[in-house]
N, C-alpha and C positions, 0 to 999 in steps of 0.2 A: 238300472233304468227299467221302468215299466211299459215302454211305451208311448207315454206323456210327453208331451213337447218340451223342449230346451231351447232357454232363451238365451242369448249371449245380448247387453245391453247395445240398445241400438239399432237392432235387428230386429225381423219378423220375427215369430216363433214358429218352430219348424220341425215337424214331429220326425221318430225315427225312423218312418219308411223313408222320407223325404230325403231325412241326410242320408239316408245310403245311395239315393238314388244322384243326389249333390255329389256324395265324394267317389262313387263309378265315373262319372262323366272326368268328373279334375285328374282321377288319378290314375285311368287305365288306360285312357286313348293315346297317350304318348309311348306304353308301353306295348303295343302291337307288333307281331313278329316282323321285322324287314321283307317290304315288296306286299306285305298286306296292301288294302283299299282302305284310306279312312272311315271310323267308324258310320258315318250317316252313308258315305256310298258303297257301303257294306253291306248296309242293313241291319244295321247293328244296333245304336241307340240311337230311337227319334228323340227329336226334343217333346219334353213335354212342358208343361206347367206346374209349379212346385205345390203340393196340394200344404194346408195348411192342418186339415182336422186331424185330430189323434187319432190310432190307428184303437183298434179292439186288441185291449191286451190280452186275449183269451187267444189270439192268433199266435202270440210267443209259446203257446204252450203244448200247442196242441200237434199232433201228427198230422203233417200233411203232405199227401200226396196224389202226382198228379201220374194216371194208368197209363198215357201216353207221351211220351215228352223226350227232349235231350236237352245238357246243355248247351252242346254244339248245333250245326245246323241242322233244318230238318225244311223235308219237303222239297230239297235243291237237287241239282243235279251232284254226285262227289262227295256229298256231303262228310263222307271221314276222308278225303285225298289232304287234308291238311291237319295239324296236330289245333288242342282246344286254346284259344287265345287266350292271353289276360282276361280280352272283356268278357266272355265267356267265362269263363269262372270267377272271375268279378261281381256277375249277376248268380250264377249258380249257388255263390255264399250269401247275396243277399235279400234272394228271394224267400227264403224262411221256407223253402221246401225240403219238407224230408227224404224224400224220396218218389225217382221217376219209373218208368218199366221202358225202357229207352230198345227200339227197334234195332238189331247183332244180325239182321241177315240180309239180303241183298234183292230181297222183294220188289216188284215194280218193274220199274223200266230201266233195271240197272244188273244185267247178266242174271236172269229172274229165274230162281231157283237151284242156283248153282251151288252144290256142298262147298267146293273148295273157294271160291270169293266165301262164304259166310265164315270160314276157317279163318281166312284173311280180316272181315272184320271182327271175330272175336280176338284178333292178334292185335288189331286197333285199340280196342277197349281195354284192352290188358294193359300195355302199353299206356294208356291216358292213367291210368288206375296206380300203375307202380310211379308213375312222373308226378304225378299229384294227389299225394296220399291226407296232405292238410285238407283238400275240398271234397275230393271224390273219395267214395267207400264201395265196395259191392255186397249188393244182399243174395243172399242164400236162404236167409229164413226171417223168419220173423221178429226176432231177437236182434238181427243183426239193424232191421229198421230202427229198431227201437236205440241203439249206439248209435246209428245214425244223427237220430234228435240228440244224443244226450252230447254228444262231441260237436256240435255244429255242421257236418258234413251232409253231403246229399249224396245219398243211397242210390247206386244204379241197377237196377233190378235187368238182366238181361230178359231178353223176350223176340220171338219170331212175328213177323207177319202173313209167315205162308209155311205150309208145312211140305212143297213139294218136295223140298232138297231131301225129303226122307228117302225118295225114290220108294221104292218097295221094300225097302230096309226097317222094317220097326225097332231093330237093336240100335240104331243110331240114335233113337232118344235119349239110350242113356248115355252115350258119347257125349250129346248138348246137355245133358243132365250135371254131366261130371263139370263140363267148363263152366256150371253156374246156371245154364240159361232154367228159368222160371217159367214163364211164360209163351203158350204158342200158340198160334192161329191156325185155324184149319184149312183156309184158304186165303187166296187174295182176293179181287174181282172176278177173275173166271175162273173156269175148271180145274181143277189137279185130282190125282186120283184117290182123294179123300173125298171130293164134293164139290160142289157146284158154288160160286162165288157169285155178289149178288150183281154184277151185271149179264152174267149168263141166263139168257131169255127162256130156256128149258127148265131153269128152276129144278132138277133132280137132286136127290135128298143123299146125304150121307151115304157112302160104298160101303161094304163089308170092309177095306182097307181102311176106312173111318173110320169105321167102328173097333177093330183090333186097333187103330193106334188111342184113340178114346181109352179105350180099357186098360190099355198100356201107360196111358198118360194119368190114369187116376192111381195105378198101380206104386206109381216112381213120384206120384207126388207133384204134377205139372199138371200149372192152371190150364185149362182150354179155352182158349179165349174163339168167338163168334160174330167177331166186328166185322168184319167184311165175308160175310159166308150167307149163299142163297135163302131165301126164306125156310126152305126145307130144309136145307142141312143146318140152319140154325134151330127149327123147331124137333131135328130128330135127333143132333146132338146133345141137346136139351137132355130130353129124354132117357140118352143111350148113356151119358156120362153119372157113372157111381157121384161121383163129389160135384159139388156145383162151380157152374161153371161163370166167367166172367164176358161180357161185351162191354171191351175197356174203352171205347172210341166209337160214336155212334151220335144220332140225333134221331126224334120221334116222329116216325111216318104220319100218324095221326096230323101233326102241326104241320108239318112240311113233306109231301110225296117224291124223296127223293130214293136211289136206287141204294143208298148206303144207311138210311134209316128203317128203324125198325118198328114192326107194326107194333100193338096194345098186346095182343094174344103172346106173342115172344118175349115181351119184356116182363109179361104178368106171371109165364112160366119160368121163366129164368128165375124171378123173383121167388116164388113159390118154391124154389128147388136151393135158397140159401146166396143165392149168386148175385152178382152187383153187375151195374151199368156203369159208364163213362159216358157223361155229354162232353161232344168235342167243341172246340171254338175253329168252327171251321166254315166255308162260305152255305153250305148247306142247312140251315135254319131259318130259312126265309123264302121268302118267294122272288126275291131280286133286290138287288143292292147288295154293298158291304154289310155284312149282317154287323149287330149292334148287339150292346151286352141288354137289353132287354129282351131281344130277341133267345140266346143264351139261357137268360133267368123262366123265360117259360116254357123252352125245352126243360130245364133242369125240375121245373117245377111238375110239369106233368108229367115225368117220369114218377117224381116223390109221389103224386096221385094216382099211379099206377101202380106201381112196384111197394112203396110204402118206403117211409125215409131209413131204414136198415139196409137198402136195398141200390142206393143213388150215389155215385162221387161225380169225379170230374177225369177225362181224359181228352184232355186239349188238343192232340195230335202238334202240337206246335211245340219251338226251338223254347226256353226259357230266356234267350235273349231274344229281345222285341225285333220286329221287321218294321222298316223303315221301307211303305211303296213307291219309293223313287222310280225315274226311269228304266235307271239300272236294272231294278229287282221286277219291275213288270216284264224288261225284254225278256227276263232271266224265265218267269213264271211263264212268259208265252212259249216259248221256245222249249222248256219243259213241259209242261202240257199238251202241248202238239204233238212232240215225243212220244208221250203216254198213249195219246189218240191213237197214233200212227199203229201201236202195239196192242191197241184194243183194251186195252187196262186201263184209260183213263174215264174218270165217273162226271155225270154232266157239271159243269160251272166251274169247275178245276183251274179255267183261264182266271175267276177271280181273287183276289187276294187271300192270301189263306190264313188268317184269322180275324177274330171278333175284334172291331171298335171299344174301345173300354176297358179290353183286356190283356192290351198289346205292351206288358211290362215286364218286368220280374217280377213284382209282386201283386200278379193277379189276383193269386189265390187269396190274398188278404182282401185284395179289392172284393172280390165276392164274397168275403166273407161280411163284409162292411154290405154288401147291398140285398144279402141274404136279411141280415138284423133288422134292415131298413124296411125290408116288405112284411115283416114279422115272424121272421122263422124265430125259434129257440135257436139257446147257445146250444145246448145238447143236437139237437138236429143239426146246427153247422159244421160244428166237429167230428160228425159225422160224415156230413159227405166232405169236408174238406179232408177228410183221410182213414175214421175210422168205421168207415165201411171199409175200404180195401184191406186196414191190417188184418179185420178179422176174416173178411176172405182168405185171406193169404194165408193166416195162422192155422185155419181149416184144414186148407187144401194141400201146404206144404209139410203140414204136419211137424215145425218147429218153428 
């Protein structure tokens, strides 16, 4: 099959994203671990509407990956206190993703910085990884992405979102080095003594402790990612970093002045220095309301006008299975959120639903790939930011 709809006489015809999305709903919800919440009071799968057009068969082929993601949940409170569901890897195999950079450390409002929890969730991911070796793979390099597509699995790229747990340890990188992890963030929203995160009002730039772990981190081969890191310690890590560096999860200041987007001048330098961006699907794109996949498409877009399309993918910060905003999941978001507030880590609008209208499925990434065509990007451009900007980042930076 190419993609192309299948008709069974008597039927609609109904292309392949569709039936996978048909045969997730008939045949995983019954299989839910005992004492789960049904899937829609989960959050798990909304209903949608069965779409009917054929999908872009340049989407089967192509590498794609999303710089921030899991299949399990994301953005919740606990998020690994429970093992990955059917439906969770139900969607993980049928979202046509090759591979995520799924957050291993315990960043945020959840014992925030702590070596031995992140110990704990690299013992998590292990664990999910030897239990399901049909769906899940881990990457190490480059190559191993690439096995990824060719066996159907989705690639879990470990990656940090704060790099306090170093403490003043810079040997400990290569500790997270040996377990896999890829990927790491120099900060979260405030301080650590690497630098300044961007809701810290002082704005100071990159420590000397920055910059020794910077230089260490190009050294061993780990990306430096600058998604939530102050204006200055993202434009001096920029700079300080040998190998270019990545902002896997981020939205554009210019369109929207929020505390976690990045202005023109940071994203033109990053670009300039070989490195890629991440637009997130997240409520920060707009100026009020559930943001909306147009909202999305012109973040994505001015970034490619900034940075140049070698330079642009996609990093969602979301679960690859859909949220469903029920009651349930709003008390849940309020109640998290508040949390965050309380601890000073939470970034404005966080009370609202955490992803994009449009793109609330497994197979987003196709979806935008279908609404990339439609505004008139190239296929070559599309394949590019649906993933192969990052492999070549990666291939770079990890040097296999």
């Amino acid at each position: 099959m190419t993609g192309e709809t299948g008709r069974v006489p008597g039927t609609i015809p109904v292309s392949r994203r569709d039936f996978a999305k048909i045969a997730i709903a008939a045949a995983v919800a019954p299989t839910l671990p005992a004492g789960w919440p049904a899937p829609a009071a989960a959050g798990l799968v909304p209903p949608e509407p069965v779409r009917v057009a054929p999908a872009w068969p340049g989407y089967e082929r192509a590498i794609v990956i999303d710089a921030l993601a899991s299949p399990g949940p994301f953005n919740v409170p606990e998020r690994t206190a429970r093992p990955l569901s059917a439906a969770m890897l139900a969607n993980a195999r049928a979202s046509g993703i090759t591979a995520v950079n799924v957050t291993v450390n315990t960043g945020g409002a959840d014992a925030h910085g702590s070596f031995v929890a992140t110990v704990r969730e690299l013992g998590y991911w292990a664990r999910e990884l030897a239990a399901h070796p049909e769906t899940l793979v881990q990457v190490r390099s480059a190559a191993d992405v690439r096995e990824a597509k060719r066996s159907g699995r989705l690639g879990l790229v470990f990656g940090f979102q704060d790099a306090d747990l170093l403490e003043s340890d810079v040997a400990r990188l290569g500790v997270f080095h040996d377990f896999g992890v890829r990927v790491i963030q120099l900060t979260y929203n405030l301080r650590n003594p690497l630098g300044d995160g961007c809701l810290q009002k002082d704005n100071a730039g990159l420590t000397s402790f920055g910059r020794e772990v910077v230089g260490r981190m190009n050294e061993l081969g780990l990306l430096v990612d600058l998604s939530h890191c102050g204006q200055r310690t993202t434009a001096e890590a920029i700079t300080a970093s040998a190998a270019p560096v990545a902002i896997t999860h981020t939205g554009c200041d210019a369109l929207y002045p929020h505390p976690r987007n990045k202005r023109d001048a940071e994203l033109r330098a990053m670009a300039d220095r070989g490195g890629v961006v991440g637009i997130y699907m997240m409520p920060f794109l707009n100026a009020e309301g559930p943001a909306q996949i147009d909202d999305f498409l012109e973040h994505l877009e001015h970034a490619i006008r900034v940075c140049g399309e070698d330079h642009v993918g996609v990093g969602s910060d979301n679960s690859i299975t859909p949220t469903v905003a029920d009651d349930t999941y709003r008390r849940t978001l309020r109640a998290f959120a508040d949390e965050r507030a309380r601890l000073g880590i939470g970034a404005p609008r966080e009370h609202e639903v955490l992803f994009v209208e449009g793109l609330n499925e497994p197979r987003r990434m196709e979806t935008l790939a279908d609404r990339l065509l439609e505004r008139g990007h190239t296929e070559t451009r599309v394949e590019k930011v649906l993933g192969g900007n990052w492999l070549r980042l990666w291939t770079d930076v990890w040097r296999a």
